[in-house]
N, C-alpha and C positions, 0 to 999 in steps of 0.2 A: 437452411443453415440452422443448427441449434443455439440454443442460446449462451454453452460453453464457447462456441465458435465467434460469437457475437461480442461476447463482454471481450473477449483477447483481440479479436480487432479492435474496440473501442478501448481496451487502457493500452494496446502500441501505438494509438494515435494520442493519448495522453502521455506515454510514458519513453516512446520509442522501445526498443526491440528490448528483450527477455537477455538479461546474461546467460550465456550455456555453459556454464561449470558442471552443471548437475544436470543430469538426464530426466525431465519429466515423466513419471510413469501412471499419473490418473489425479481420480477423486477418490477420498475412500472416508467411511464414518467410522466415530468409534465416540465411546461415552468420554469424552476429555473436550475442553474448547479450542476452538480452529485454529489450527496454525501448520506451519509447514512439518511433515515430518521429514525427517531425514533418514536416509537408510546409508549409511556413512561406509561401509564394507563396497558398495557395490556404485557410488557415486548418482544414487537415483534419489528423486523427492518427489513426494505426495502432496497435494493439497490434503487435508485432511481437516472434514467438518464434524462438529457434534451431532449424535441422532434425532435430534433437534430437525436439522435442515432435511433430514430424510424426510419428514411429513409434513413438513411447514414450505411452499413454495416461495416466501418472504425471505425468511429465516436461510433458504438453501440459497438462493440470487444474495442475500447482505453478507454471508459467509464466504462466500467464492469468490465476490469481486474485491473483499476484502484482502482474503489469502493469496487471489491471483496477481495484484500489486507486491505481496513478499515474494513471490516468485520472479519478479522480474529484477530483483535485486537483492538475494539472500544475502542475510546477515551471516551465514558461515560458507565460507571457504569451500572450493574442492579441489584439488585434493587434498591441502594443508590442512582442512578441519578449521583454518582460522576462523574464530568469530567476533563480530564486531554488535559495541554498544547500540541497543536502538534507540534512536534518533527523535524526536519530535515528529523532523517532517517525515519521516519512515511510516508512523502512524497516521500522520495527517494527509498525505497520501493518498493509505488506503482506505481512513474513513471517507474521505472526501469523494474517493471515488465508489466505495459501497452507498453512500447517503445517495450519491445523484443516478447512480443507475436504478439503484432498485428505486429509489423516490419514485423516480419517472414512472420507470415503467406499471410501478404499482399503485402511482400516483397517491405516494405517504412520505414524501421528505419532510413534511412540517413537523409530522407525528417524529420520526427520527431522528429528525434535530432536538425535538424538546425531552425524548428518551433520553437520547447519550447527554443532553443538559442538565437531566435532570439524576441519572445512575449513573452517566460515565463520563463526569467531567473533564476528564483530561484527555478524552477522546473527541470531545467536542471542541476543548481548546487547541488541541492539533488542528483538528478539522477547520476551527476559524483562521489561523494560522498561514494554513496554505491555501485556503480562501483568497485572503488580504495579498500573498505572494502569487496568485493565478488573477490575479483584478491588476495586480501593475504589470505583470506579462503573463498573457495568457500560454507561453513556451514556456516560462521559466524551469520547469520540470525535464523536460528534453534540453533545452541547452545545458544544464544544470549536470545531468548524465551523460552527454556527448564529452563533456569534463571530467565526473568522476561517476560511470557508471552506478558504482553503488553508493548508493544513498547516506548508509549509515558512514562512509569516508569521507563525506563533503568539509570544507573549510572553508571559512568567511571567506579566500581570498576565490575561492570560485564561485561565489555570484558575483566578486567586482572583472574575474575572468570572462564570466558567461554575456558581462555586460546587462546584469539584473539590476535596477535600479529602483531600491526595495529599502525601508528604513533597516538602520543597525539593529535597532531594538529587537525586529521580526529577525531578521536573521541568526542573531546570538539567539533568541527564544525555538525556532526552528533547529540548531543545534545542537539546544541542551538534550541529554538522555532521556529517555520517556520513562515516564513513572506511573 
C-alpha cells in the first residue's frame, strides 16, 4: 500500500467518507502554497502541493494530509461553485491531522507543534481547539459530519445534535472564521 493510500484510509477513519461533488484527479506541484485546486469547467480537484514537497519527504506527507482533510469536505460547491467561509475547525482538522501523521511517522510532532506555535499561531490555535473537542469525544468529527457533512456549514445546534458534550466557549471558537 503506498502511503497516499495510507493517509486516506487513516483520515476516513477520522473523518468518515470524502464528499463526491468533485471528481478527484491526483497530486500535482506548482510554486504557490497547498491548497485545493479547482478546475471548475470540468467539476475535477487537485491536491496541489508547493515544490517544496517534491524534495522534502516531511514537507510532501504535512502538505497532503493537510489538503487531503479539505478534500473531504471542500469549501466550494459543485456544481453551484457555492463557497463557504473557513471555519476554525476546518483548519484544526487538517493541522491536527497533518501534525499527528507526519509526527508519527517521522517522529517530529513536538518540533511541529512548537513551529506552527511559534510562525503560525492560528494554526496551532485550531489545532489545540480540536484537540480539546477530540479528548471529550474522540467521534466528535464523524458524528459532527453524519450531520452536516461539510464542515465549513456546521451550527452550534449540531454538536448539541451530534450529542457532543464540549464547552460553548470551544464551540463558538471552532466556528468562528479562520484568519
Amino acid at each position: 500500500m503506498s502511503i497516499e493510500e495510507k493517509v486516506f484510509q487513516d483520515a476516513c477513519v477520522l473523518l468518515g467518507n470524502p464528499i463526491n461533488d468533485w471528481e478527484f484527479i491526483g497530486i500535482e506541484f506548482n510554486d504557490h502554497s497547498p491548497h485545493l485546486r479547482y478546475y471548475h469547467e470540468e467539476g475535477k480537484v487537485a491536491i496541489s502541493l508547493s515544490l517544496r514537497a517534491k524534495e522534502d519527504d516531511r514537507q510532501y506527507l504535512f502538505q497532503l494530509t493537510h489538503e487531503l482533510c479539505h478534500f473531504f469536505y471542500p469549501k466550494l460547491e459543485y456544481p453551484s461553485l457555492l463557497e463557504h467561509k473557513t471555519l476554525v475547525i476546518n483548519e484544526g482538522i487538517s493541522t491536527y491531522f497533518s501534525v499527528k501523521t507526519t509526527g508519527s511517522l517521522f517522529s517530529i510532532e513536538e518540533h511541529l507543534r512548537n513551529d506552527l506555535k511559534n510562525h503560525s499561531s492560528n494554526y496551532y490555535q485550531a489545532l489545540e481547539l480540536v484537540e480539546r473537542l477530540l479528548n471529550t469525544d474522540s467521534q466528535a468529527i464523524q458524528k459532527l459530519r453524519k450531520i452536516q457533512p461539510r464542515i465549513d456549514r456546521l451550527l452550534e445546534c449540531d454538536f448539541i445534535n451530534a450529542e457532543i458534550k464540549v464547552e460553548k466557549e470551544i464551540i463558538k471558537s471552532l466556528l468562528t472564521p479562520f484568519q
